[in-house]
C-alpha positions in Angstrom: 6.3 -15.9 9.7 3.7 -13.2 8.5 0.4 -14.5 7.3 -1.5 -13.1 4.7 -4.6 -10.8 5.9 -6.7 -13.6 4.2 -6.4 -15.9 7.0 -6.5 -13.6 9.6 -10.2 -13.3 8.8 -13.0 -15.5 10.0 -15.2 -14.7 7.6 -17.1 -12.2 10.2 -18.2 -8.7 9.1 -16.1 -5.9 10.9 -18.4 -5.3 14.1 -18.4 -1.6 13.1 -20.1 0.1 10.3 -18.8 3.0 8.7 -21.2 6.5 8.4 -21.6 5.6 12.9 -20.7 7.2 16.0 -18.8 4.2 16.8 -17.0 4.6 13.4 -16.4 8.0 14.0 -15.0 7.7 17.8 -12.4 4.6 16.9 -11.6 6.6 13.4 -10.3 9.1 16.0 -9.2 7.2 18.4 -6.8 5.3 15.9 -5.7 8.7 14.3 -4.7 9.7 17.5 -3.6 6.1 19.0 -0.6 7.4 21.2 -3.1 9.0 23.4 -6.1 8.0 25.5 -9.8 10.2 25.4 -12.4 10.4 27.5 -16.0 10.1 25.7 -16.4 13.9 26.2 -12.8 14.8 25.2 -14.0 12.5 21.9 -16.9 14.4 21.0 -15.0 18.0 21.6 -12.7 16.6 18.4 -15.4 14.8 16.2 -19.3 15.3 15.3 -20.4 13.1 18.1 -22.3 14.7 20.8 -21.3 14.2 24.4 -24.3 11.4 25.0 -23.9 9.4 21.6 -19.7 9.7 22.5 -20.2 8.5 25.7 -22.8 5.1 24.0 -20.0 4.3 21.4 -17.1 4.2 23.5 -19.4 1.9 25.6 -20.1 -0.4 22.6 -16.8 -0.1 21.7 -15.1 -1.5 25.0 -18.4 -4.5 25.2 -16.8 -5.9 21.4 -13.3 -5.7 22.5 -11.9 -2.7 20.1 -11.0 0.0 22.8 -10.0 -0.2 26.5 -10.4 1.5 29.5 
């Protein structure tokens, strides 16, 4: 039975803030979801720079959003 979004939350902040390189690499990453990116291939397509790509995607994995 579907539950409402509601209580789905625990009251936690999303672990990503918006106007970030992590926002803008998952942003991306769930535009383009059927596909898989490599940090570098990530900051080719967005405003992130290789380095700052390469630190999100990291941060990313470490909360659980993205995998390998």
């Amino acid at each position: 039975m579907p539950r409402h979004v509601d209580e789905l939350q625990n009251g936690e902040p999303f672990p990503v803030k918006p106007d970030t390189n992590e926002y803008e690499a998952l942003s991306f990453l769930v535009r383009n979801r059927e596909y898989g990116f490599r940090p570098s291939e990530i900051a080719e397509r967005t405003a992130v720079s290789k380095a700052s790509a390469s630190k999100a995607m990291t941060r990313l994995f470490e909360k659980g959003l993205v995998k390998r």
